[in-house]
C-alpha positions as CSV (number, residue, x, y, z in Angstrom):
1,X,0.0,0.0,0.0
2,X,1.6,3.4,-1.5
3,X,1.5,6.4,1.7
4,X,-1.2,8.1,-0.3
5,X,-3.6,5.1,-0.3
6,X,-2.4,4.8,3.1
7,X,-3.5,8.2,4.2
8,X,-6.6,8.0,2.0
9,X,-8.0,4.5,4.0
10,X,-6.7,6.4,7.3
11,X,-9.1,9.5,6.8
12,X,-12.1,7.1,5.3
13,X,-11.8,5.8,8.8
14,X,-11.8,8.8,10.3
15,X,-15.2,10.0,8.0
16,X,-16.6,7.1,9.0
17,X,-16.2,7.9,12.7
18,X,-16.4,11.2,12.9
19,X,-18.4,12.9,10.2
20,X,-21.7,13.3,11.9
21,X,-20.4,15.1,14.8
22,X,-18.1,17.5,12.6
23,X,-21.6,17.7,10.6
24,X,-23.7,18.9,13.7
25,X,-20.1,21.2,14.9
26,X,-20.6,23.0,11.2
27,X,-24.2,23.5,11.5
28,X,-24.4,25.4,15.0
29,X,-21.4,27.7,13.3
30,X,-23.0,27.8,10.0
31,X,-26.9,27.5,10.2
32,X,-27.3,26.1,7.1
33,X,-27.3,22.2,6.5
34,X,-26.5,22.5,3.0
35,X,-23.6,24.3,3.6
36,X,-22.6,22.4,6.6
37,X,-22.7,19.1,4.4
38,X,-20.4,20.6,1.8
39,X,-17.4,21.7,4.4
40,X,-17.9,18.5,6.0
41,X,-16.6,17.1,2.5
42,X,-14.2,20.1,2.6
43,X,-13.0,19.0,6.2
44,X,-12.6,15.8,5.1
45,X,-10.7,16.5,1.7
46,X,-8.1,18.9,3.6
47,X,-7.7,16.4,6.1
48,X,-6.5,13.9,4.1
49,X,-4.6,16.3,1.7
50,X,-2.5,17.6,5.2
51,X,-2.6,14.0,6.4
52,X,1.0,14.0,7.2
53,X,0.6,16.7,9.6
54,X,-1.0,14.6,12.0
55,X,1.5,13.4,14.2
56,X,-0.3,11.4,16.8
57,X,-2.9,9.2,15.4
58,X,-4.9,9.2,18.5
59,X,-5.4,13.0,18.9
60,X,-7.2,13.1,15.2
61,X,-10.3,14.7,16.7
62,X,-8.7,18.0,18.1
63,X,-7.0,18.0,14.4
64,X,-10.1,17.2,12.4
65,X,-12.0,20.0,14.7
66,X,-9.3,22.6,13.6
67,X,-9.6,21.8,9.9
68,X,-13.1,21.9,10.0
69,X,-13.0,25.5,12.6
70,X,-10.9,27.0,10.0
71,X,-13.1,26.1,6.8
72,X,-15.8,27.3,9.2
73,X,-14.5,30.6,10.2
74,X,-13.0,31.3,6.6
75,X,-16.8,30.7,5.4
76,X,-17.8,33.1,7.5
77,X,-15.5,35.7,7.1
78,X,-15.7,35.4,3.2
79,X,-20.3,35.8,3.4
80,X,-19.9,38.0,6.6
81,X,-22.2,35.7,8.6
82,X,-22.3,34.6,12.1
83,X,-25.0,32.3,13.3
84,X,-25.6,29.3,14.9
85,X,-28.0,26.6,15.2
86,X,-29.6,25.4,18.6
87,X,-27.3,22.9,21.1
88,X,-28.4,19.3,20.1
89,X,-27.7,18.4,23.3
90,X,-24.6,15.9,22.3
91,X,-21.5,15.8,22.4
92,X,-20.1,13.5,19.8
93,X,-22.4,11.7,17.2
94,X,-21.4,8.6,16.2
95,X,-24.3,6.8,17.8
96,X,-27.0,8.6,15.9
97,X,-27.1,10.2,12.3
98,X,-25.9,13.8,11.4
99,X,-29.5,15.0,11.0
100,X,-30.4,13.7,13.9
101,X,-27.4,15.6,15.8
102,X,-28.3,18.4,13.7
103,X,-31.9,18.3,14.9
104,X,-32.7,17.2,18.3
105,X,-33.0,19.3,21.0
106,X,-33.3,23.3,21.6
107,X,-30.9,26.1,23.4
108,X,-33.2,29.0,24.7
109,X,-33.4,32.1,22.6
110,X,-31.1,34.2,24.7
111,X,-28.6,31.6,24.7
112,X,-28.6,31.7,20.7
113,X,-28.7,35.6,20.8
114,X,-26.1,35.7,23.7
115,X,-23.7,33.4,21.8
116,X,-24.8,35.3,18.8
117,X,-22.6,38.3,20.2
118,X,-19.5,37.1,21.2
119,X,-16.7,37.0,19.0
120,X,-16.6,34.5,16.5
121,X,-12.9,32.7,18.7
122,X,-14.9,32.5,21.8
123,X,-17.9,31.3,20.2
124,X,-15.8,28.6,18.8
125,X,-14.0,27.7,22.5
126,X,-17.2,27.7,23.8
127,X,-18.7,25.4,21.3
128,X,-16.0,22.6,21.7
129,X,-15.6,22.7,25.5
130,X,-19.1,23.1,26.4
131,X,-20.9,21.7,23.5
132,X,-18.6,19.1,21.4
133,X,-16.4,18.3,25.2
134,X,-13.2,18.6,24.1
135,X,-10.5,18.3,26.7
136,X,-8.0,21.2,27.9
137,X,-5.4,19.7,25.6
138,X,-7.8,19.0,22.7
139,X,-9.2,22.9,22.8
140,X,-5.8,23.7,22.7
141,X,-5.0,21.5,19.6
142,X,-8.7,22.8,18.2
143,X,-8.0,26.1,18.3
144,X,-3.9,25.9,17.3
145,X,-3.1,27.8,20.7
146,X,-1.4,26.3,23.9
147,X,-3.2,25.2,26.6
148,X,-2.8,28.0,29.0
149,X,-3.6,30.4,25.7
150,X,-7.0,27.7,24.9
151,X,-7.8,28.4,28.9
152,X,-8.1,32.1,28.4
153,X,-10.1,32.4,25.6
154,X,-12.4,29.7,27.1
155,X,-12.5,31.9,30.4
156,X,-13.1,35.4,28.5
157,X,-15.7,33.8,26.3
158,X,-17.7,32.2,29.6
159,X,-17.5,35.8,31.0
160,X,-18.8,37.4,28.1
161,X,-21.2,34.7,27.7
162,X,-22.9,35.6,30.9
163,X,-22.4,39.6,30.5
164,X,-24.3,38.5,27.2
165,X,-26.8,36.5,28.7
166,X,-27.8,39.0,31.1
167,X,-28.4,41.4,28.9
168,X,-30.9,39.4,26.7
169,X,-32.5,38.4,30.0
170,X,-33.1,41.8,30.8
171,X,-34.7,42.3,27.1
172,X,-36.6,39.6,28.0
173,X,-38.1,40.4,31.0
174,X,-39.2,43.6,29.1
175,X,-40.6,41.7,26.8
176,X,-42.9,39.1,29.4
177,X,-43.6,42.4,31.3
178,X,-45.2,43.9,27.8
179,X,-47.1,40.7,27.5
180,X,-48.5,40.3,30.9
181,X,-49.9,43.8,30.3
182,X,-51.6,42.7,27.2
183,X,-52.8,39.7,28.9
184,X,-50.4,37.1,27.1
185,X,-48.5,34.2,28.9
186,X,-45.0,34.4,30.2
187,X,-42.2,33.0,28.6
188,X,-40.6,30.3,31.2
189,X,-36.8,30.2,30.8
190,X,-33.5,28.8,32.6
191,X,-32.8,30.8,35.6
192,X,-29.7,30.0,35.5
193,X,-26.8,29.5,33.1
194,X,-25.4,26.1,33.0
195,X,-24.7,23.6,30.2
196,X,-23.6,20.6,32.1
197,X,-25.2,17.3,31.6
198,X,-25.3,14.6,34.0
199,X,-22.1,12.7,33.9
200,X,-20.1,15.8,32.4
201,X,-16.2,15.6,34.2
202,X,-14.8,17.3,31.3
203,X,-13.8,20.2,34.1
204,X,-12.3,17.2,36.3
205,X,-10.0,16.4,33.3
206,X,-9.1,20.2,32.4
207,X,-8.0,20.6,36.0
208,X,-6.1,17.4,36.2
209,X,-4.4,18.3,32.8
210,X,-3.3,21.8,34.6
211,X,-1.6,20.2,37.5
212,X,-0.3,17.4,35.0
């Protein structure tokens, strides 16, 4: 087997594996499942075209989730877009199909809007650590910063996630106090902000990868 047919049944493996959750990553950053689909395939064909820039087999996640951040963020930038679609809800998808990643589940509309307004890095930190539960180390490797730099995004983009939030809350409460005037139901919501999931120790491993 020539190192390019090598490389090529190396990256079918890792489509095979991994597609559907870099499918649903591009969709939240994207909002458009057509689109998504396509720089999946674009993900995928630069992956195995850099193929020998993955050093360590076994950290190919964190490397397939920068290829597939930059072809995000380059889409982006080039249509002058930033959106995303509602947290599925999980974290890696190769138990269920990309449109049913894609699909299931809802994030509040001022978590959308509040994410909607950071930066388009943080967004992206808070996407892998919180949504797609990368590790420390793997944000770092995601991103192409070092850890400690991967840590402080992370921790500015939380802080501005919350500013964020309450700000939409307030616009929110407005908005219920304007409808309980005209008679209209209340919207419930989250009163607090948390994505955890039962069985999350992602933040266990982040801490034991500091003192490590």
């Amino acid at each position: 087997m020539t190192d390019q047919a090598g490389a090529r049944a190396c990256v079918e493996e890792l489509f095979l594996e991994h597609h559907a959750e870099i499918y649903s990553y591009l969709c939240r950053m994207l909002r458009d499942d057509e689109l998504a689909a396509d720089l999946t395939q674009e993900t995928f064909v630069k992956a195995f075209r850099a193929y020998d820039t993955l050093l360590d087999p076994a950290r190919a996640r964190p490397w397939l989730y920068q290829i597939a951040g930059r072809t995000a963020l380059d889409e982006l930038r080039r249509r002058r877009i930033v959106r995303f679609v509602p947290w599925t809800g999980e974290s890696r998808g190769t138990d269920s199909s990309a449109e049913e990643v894609a699909l299931r589940g809802r994030l509040t509309g001022e978590m959308e809007r509040a994410l909607a307004a950071l930066p388009e890095r943080q967004r992206m930190a808070l996407l892998l650590a919180e949504v797609h539960d990368l590790t420390g180390l793997e944000l770092a490797e995601a991103l192409g910063v070092s850890h400690v730099a991967a840590r402080a995004v992370l921790t500015r983009a939380r802080e501005a996630l919350r500013q964020a939030l309450t700000v939409e809350r307030a616009r929110t409460a407005v908005a219920e106090a304007e409808r309980t005037l005209r008679g209209a139901p209340a919207v419930s919501r989250p009163s607090t902000l948390s994505w955890r999931r039962p069985g999350n120790h992602r933040e266990e491993r982040d801490d034991r990868e500091d003192r490590g």
